[in-house]
C-alpha positions as CSV (number, residue, x, y, z in Angstrom):
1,X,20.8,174.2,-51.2
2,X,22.9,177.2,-52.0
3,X,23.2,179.9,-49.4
4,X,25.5,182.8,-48.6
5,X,27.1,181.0,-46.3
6,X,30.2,180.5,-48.0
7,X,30.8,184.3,-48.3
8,X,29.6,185.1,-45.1
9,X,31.1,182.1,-42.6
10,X,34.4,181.2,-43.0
11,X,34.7,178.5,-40.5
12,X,33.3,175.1,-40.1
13,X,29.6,174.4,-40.1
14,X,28.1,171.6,-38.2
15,X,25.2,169.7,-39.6
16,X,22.1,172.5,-40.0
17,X,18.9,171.4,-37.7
18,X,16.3,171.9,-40.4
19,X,12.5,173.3,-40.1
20,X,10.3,171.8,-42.1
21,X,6.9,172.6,-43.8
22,X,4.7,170.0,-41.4
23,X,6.8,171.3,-38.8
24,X,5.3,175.5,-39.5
25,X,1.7,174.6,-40.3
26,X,0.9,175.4,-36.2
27,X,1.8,178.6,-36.6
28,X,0.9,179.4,-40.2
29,X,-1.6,182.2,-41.1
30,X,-3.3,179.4,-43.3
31,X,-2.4,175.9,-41.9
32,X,-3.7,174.0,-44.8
33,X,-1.6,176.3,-47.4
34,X,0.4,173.8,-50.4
35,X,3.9,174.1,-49.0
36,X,6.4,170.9,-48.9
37,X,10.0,170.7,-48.1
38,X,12.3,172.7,-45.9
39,X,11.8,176.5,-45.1
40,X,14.7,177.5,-42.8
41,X,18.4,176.0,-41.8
42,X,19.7,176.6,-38.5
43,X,23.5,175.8,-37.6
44,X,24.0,176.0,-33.8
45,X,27.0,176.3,-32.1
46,X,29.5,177.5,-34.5
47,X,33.2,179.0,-33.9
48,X,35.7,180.0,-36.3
49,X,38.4,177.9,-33.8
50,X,38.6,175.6,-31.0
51,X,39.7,178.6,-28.7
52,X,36.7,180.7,-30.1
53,X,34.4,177.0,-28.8
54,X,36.0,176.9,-25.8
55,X,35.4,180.5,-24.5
56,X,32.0,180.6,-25.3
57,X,31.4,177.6,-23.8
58,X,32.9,179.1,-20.8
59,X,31.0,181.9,-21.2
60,X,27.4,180.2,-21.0
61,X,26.7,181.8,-24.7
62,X,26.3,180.0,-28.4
63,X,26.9,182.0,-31.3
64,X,24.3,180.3,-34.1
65,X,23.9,181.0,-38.1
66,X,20.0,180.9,-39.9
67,X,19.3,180.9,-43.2
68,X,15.8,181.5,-44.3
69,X,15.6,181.3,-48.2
70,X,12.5,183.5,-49.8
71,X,8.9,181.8,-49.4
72,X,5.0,183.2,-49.3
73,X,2.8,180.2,-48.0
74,X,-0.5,181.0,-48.1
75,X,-0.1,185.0,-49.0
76,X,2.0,184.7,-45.9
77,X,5.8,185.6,-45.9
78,X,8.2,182.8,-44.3
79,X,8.8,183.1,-40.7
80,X,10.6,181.1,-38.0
81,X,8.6,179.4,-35.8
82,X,8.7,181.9,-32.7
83,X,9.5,181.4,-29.1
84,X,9.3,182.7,-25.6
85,X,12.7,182.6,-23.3
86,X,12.4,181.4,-19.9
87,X,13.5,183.6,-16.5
88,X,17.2,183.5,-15.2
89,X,17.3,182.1,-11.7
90,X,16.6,186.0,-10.7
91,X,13.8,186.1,-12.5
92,X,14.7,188.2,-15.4
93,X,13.8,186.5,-19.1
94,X,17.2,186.2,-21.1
95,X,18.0,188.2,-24.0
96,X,19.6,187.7,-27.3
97,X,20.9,189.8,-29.8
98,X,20.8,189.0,-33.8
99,X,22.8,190.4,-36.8
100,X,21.2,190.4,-40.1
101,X,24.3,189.4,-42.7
102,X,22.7,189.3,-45.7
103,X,18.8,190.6,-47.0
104,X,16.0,192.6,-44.5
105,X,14.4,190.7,-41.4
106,X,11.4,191.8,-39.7
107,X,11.4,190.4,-36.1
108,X,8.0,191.1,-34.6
109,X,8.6,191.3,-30.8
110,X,5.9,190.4,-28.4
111,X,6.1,191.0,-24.5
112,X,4.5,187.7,-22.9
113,X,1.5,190.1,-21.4
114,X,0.8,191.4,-24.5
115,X,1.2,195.0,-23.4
116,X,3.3,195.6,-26.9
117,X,3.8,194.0,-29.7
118,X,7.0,195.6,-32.0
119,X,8.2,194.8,-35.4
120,X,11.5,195.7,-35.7
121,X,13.3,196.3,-39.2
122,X,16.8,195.2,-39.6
123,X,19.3,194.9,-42.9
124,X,22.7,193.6,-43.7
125,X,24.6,194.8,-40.7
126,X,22.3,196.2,-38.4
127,X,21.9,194.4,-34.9
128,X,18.6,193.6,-33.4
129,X,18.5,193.2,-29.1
130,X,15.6,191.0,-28.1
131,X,14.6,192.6,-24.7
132,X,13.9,190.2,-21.2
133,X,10.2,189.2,-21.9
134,X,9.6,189.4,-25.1
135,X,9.0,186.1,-27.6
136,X,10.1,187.0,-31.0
137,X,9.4,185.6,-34.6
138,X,11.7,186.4,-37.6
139,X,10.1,187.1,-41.2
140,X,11.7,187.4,-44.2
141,X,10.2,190.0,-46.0
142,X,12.3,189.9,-48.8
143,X,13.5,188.1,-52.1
144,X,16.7,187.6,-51.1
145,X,18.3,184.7,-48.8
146,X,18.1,186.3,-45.4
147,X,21.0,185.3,-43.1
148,X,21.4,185.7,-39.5
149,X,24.0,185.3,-37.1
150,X,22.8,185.7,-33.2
151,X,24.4,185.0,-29.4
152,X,22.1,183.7,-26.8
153,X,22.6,182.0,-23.6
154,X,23.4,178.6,-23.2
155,X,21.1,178.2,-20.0
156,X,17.6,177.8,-21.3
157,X,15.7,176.1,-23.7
158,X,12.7,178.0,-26.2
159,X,9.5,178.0,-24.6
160,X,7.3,177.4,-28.2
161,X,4.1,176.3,-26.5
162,X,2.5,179.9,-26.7
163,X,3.2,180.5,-30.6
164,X,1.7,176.8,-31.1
165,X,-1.1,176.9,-29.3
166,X,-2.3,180.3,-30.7
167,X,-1.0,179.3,-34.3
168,X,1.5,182.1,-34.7
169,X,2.2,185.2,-33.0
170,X,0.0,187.9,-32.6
171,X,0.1,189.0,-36.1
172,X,0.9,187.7,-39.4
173,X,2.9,189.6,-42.0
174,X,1.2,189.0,-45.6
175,X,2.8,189.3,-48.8
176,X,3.1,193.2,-49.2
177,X,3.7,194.0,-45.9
178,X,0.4,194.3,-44.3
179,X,0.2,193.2,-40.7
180,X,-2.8,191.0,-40.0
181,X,-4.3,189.9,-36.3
182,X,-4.1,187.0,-35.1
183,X,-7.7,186.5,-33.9
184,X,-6.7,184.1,-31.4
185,X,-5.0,186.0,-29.2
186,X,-8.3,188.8,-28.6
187,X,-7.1,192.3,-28.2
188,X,-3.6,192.8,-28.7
189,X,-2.2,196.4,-29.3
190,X,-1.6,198.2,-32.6
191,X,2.1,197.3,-33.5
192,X,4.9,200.2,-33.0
193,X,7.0,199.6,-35.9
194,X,10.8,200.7,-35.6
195,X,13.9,200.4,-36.9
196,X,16.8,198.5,-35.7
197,X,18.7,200.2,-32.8
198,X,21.8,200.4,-31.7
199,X,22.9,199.5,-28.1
200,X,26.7,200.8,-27.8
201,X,27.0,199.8,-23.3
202,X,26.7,195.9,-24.5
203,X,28.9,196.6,-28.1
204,X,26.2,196.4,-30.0
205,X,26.9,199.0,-32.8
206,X,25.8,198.3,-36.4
207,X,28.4,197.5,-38.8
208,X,30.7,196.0,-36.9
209,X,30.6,191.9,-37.1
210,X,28.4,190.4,-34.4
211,X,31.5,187.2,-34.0
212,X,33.9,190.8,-33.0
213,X,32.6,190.0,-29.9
214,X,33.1,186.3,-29.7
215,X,36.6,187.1,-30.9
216,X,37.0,190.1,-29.3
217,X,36.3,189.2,-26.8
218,X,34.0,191.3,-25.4
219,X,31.9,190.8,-21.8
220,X,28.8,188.7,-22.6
221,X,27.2,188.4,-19.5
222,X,24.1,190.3,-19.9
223,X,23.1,187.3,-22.3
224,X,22.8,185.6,-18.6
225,X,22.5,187.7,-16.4
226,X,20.8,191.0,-17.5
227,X,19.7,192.1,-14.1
228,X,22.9,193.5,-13.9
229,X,22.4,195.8,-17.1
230,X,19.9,198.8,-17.3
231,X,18.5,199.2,-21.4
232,X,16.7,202.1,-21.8
């Protein structure tokens, strides 16, 4: 498949894990929707050099690539699959942040209660902070190749059994942009619906390359331990 990539990744890419069709009908709007082949490539753990590997490996963090070509399955626009993150030993969920490189994400943000439900708006450049407790799905909304770049903690694996079991997240984005309940999660809020933000005390500041602070380097701790940090 061509992608991006090439433009946007100069270094070395390992081999992408790859998610499939079968793999998405769980959490499709409409399960039984025609739709064969791969949706989305992820390549995990990528550095520009061995140094660049070896400090974030020190750091507890991987910095990972997506590509999520253009797709409407069932009226519904392609999403990733969607995921909770665990608590830290001090009982904080971990974060991540994303960078959008190329096209427009929507990442609908969910806190595990269900108090709020968010769909956040991002474009080429703009950074997107997935707060402690919130499970997040990405959507590409687009007709472009959407590419992402994001830095998460090492520490944890996804917790997918929600988005499964309820066949998606709280809502589905159809083809247009309307937002449709799920009906199997009950009552869920009406979504707040934002654009991407800015958070300057972890470096997050749009525009400047999300691996600026792998090479930087700049202090990724909060990605472990965000107890320590305060985000309004």
């Amino acid at each position: 498949m061509t992608t991006p990539l090439a433009d946007l990744w100069p270094g070395p890419l390992p081999a992408p894990a790859v998610r499939t069709a079968d793999e998405m009908r769980c959490v499709l709007a409409d399960p039984a929707a025609p739709c064969d082949g791969p949706l989305y490539f992820m390549y995990r753990d990528c550095a520009l050099t061995p140094e660049d590997s070896a400090w974030l490996g020190g750091q507890g963090v991987r910095f990972d690539l997506t590509v999520i070509p253009p797709a409407v399955i069932g009226g519904e626009y392609v999403k990733t699959k969607g995921h909770y993150h665990p608590e830290n030993p001090a009982g904080v969920g971990y974060p991540e942040v994303y960078q959008v490189l190329a096209g427009e994400a929507h990442y609908l943000l969910q806190r595990k209660d269900l108090s709020d439900v968010v769909a956040v708006t991002a474009r080429s450049g703009e950074f997107v902070f997935i707060p402690p407790g919130y499970g997040h799905v990405t959507v590409n909304p687009g007709k472009e190749v959407l590419v992402m770049a994001n830095l998460v903690s090492t520490r944890f694996s996804s917790e997918y059994g929600v988005y499964e079991e309820r066949r998606g997240a709280a809502y589905y984005e159809m083809e247009g942009g309307a937002w449709v309940r799920n009906a199997r999660y009950g009552a869920v809020p009406e979504i707040r619906e934002i654009r991407a933000q800015e958070v300057p005390e972890f470096g997050i500041r749009h525009g400047r390359g999300i691996y600026d602070l792998v090479a930087g380097p700049a202090d990724l701790s909060f990605l472990n331990e965000p107890e320590r940090m305060v985000v309004a």
